[in-house]
N, C-alpha and C positions, 0 to 999 in steps of 0.2 A: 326252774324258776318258780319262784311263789305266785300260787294265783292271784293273790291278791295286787303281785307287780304287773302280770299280765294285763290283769283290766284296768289298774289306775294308767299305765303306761296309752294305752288308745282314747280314755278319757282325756290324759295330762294334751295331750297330743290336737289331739280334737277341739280342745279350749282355747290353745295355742292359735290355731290355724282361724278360728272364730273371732279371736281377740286382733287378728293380725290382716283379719278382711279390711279393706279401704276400697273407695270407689272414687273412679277418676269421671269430672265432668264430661257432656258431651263433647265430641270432637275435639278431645284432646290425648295425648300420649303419656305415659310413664315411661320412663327408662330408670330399671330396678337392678342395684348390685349386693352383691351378697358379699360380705367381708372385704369390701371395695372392689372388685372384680365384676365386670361385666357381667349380668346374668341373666335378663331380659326385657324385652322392650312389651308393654301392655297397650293396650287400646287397638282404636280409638273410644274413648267412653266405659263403664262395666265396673264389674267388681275388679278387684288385683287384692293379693296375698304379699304383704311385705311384713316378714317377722321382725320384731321391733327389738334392737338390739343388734342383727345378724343382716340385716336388710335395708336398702336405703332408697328411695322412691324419689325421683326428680319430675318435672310435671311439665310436660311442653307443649305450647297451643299448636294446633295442626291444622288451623285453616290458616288462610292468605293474611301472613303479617304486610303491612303495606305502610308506608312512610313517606313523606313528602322533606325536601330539606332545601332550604334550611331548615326548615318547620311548618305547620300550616300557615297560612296566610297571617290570621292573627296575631300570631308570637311574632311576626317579623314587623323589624323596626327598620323602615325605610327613609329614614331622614335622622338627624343627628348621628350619624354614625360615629362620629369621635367617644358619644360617650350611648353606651349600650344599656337599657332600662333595664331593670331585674325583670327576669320572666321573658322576655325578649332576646332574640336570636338577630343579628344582623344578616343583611346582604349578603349573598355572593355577589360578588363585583368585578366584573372581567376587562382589559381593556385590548376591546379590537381594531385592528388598521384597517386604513382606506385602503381605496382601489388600487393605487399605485401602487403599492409597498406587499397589498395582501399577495396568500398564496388562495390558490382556488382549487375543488374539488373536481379531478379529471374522472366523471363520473361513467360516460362512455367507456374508457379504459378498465375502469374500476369495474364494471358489470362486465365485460366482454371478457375479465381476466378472473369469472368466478368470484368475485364480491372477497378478495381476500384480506381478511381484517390485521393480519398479521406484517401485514406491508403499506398497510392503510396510510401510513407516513409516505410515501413514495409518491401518493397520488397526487397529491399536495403540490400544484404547478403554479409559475407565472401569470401572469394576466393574458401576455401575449403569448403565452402555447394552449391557454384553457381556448382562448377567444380561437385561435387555429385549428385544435381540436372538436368546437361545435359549428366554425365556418361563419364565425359572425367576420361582417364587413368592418372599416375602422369607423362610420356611422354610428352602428351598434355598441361598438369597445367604447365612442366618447358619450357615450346616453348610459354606461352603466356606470363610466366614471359621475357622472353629475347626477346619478343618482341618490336624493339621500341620506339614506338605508346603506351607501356603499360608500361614507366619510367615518373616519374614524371617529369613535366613542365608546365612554363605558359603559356596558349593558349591565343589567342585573337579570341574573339569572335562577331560574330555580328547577328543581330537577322530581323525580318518583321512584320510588322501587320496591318493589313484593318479592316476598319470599316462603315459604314452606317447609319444615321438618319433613325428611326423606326419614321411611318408616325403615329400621335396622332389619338386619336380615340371619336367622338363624336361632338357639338358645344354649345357652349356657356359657357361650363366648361368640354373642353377638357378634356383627360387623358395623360399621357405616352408621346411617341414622343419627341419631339423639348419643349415641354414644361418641360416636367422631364431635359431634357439636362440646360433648362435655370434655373431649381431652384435647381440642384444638381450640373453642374461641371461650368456652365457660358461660359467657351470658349474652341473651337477648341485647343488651345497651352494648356489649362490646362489637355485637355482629353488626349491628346499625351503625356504632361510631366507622370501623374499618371498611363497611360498605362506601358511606357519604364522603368519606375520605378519598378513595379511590375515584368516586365520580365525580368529585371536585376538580382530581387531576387529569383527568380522561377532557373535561370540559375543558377547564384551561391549556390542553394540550392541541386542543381543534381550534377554539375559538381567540387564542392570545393571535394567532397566524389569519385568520379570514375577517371578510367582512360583517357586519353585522347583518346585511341583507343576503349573501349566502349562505349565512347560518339557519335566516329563517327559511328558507328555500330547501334546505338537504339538512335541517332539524332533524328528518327520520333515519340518513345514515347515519348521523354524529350518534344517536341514540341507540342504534345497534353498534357501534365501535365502542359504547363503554358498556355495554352489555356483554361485548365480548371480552373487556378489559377486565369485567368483575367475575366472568366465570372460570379465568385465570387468578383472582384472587382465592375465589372458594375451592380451588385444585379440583376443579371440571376438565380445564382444558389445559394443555402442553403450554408454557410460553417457550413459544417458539423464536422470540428474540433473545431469550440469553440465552450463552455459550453453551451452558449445559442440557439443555432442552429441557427440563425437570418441572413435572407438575408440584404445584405447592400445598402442602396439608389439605386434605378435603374437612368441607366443613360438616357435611352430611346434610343441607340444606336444596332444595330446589329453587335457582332464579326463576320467578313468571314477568319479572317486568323490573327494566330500566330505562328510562327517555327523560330527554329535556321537556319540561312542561311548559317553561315560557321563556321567552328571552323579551326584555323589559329596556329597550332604551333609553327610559325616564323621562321624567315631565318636559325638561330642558330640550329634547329630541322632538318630543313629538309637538311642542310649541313652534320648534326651529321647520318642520317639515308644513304644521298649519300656516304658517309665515308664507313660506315658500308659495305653498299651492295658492294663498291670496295673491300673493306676485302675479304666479303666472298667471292666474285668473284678468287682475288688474293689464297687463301688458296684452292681454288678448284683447280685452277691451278696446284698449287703445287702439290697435293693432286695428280690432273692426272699424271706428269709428274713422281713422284716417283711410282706410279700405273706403268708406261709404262717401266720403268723404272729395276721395280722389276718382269717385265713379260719377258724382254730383257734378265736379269740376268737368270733367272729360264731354260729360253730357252737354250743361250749358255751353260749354267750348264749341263741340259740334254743329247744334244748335245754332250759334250765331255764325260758327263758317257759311253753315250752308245760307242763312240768311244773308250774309255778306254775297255770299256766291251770286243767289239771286238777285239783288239787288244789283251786282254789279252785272249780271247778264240783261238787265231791265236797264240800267245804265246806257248798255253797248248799244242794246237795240234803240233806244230813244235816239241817241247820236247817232244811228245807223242811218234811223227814219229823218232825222233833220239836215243831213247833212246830201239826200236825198231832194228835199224840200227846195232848199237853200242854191238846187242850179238853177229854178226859176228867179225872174223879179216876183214874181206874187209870193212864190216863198220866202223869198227875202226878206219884203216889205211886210208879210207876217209877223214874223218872226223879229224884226226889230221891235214893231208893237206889243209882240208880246214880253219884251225884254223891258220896255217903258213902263208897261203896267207893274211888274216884279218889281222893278225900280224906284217906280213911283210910293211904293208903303213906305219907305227910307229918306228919300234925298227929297230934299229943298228943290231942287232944280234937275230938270232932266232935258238935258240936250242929245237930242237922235240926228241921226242922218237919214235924211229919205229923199227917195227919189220922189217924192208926191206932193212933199213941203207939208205944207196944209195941216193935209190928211192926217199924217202923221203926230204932228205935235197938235193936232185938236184931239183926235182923241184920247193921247197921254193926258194932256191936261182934264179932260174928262172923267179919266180913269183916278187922276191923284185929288179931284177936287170932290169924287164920290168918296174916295177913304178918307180927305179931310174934314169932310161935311159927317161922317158916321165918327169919327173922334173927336169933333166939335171946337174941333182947330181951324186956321186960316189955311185956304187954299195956297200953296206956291204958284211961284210964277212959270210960266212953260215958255221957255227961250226954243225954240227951232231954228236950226241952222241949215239948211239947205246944201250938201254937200254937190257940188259941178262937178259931173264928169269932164 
């Protein structure tokens, strides 16, 4: 070989390899193929050698991609939903049943049988075997029914999820990683779309069945049963409900996070439940005020018994003591006079009986010519009538 090939050939070579340096940002991946074939994975970060022509360099973020869906808060258009604004993402919009009709999450069973997600349909009970299950009385069963968080309505919901590039493993025919991502889903927006996809159906598959109040209540299993649902999409894990048992294409990605982030009964709910607590607010009112009310009554009721009582025991004795009096004549002849005197504020004329004559109808007339002289009226006249033994 001519020398002159010798040294332009380590030049030619060395120029190559210089011209064909590229550097990938921090914290992120290449995955490089050579004449389309797998041939390695770079990063994270640094230089990489990808001959241009013979090499092809694809560039994947490796920290936590994360997505909220429908979209962030902003993009979502939560009113007018018949017609959707450009830039604007609509509602998820779920509708759940009331307490009658819902099924309920038999969570006791569900943990005592290993939390298993693969039968997570089964747990799905009654009202009356959930309520049997945690030993509530029928008290209990009709306070969850008039609960209302537990009438049917439609929620709006929305959901999270993160994810990661899994770094490939090996060179020159890679495995897994960034490579499985390029020959099963192709792009970052496709892996999103079939993600939000799958947790749209995982939701409506918990929530079209329960209440809106024990959604919010076991929000954190609904949220691991579509976390288990999605790492069955990225061929993680077996599905073990179809016939074949057969995991699905891996995507080469790591799940860190799938949960419900809100469940939104809308304005219309949460007006209906403000309504409500005013009720009951108002009816307790009530409630005290006839309470105070009926304590008021009882009281003065009391009150005057016992005053009747005594009085009528102050009755008994007076008639006790007069009737005592009254087997003497000097009691008797009392006791008419003092009946004259009473008499005399009223009547015109007072006829007594006495045994004294006299005595008797002079001092009535005494007695009634003092109260006519202080009213400044005419004396009446005093008739005594002497009654014979």
């Amino acid at each position: 070989m001519p020398l002159w090939l010798i040294v332009i050939i380590p030049i030619a070579l060395a120029i190559i390899i210089l011209m064909s340096v590229d550097t990938l940002p921090p914290n992120r991946y290449g995955a490089i193929d050579f004449l389309g074939l797998a041939f390695y994975e770079a990063g994270p970060g640094g230089p990489v050698i990808v001959v241009k022509g013979l090499m092809h360099m694809k560039v994947f973020d490796s920290p936590l991609h994360e997505k909220e869906i429908p979209d962030e808060p902003e993009f979502v258009q939560k009113d007018h939903q018949d017609h959707v604004d450009t830039g604007k993402k609509a509602t998820i919009r779920i509708s759940q049943r009331g307490a009658n009709t819902a099924l309920w999450i038999d969570v006791a069973r569900f943990k005592k049988e290993g939390k298993n997600f693969d039968k997570f349909l089964d747990y799905l009970v009654p009202l009356g075997t959930y309520a049997k299950a945690n030993g509530y009385d029928e008290e209990t069963v009709e306070a969850i029914k008039a609960d209302p968080y537990n009438q049917a309505d439609t929620t709006e919901v929305s959901g999270i999820f993160a994810w990661r590039h899994r770094k490939a493993d090996g060179f020159g025919n890679p495995q897994g990683g960034c490579f499985d991502f390029i020959r099963n889903i192709h792009s970052l927006e496709e892996a999103d779309k079939r993600i939000e996809d799958e947790m749209v159906r995982s939701f409506q598959r918990i929530l079209n069945v329960i209440t809106p109040g024990h959604a919010f209540e076991h929000s954190d299993i609904i949220s691991d049963y579509t976390l288990h649902m999605l790492e069955i999409l990225i061929g993680e894990e077996e599905d073990k409900t179809s016939p074949k048992r057969k995991c699905l294409p891996r995507w080469g990605i790591d799940l860190t996070k799938a949960a419900i982030k809100l469940i939104d009964p809308g304005e219309r709910f949460n007006i209906a439940v403000a309504s409500a607590a005013a009720s009951a607010a108002r009816r307790q009112e009530v409630i005290r005020d006839a309470e105070a009310t009926k304590a008021a009554t009882e009281l003065v009721a009391q009150g005057t018994a016992y005053a009747e009582a005594k009085i009528g025991m102050g009755k008994a004795r007076g008639a006790g003591a007069m009737a005592k009096v009254m087997q003497t004549p000097e009691g008797r002849q009392a006791a008419a006079q003092a009946s004259a005197e009473r008499v005399a504020e009223k009547a015109d004329f007072i006829i007594t009986n006495s045994n004294d004559g006299a005595l008797t109808g002079t001092v009535a007339a005494m007695a009634k010519s003092a109260i006519a002289a202080f009213a400044g009226s005419t004396p009446p006249t005093q008739l005594n009538r002497d009654k014979k033994k």
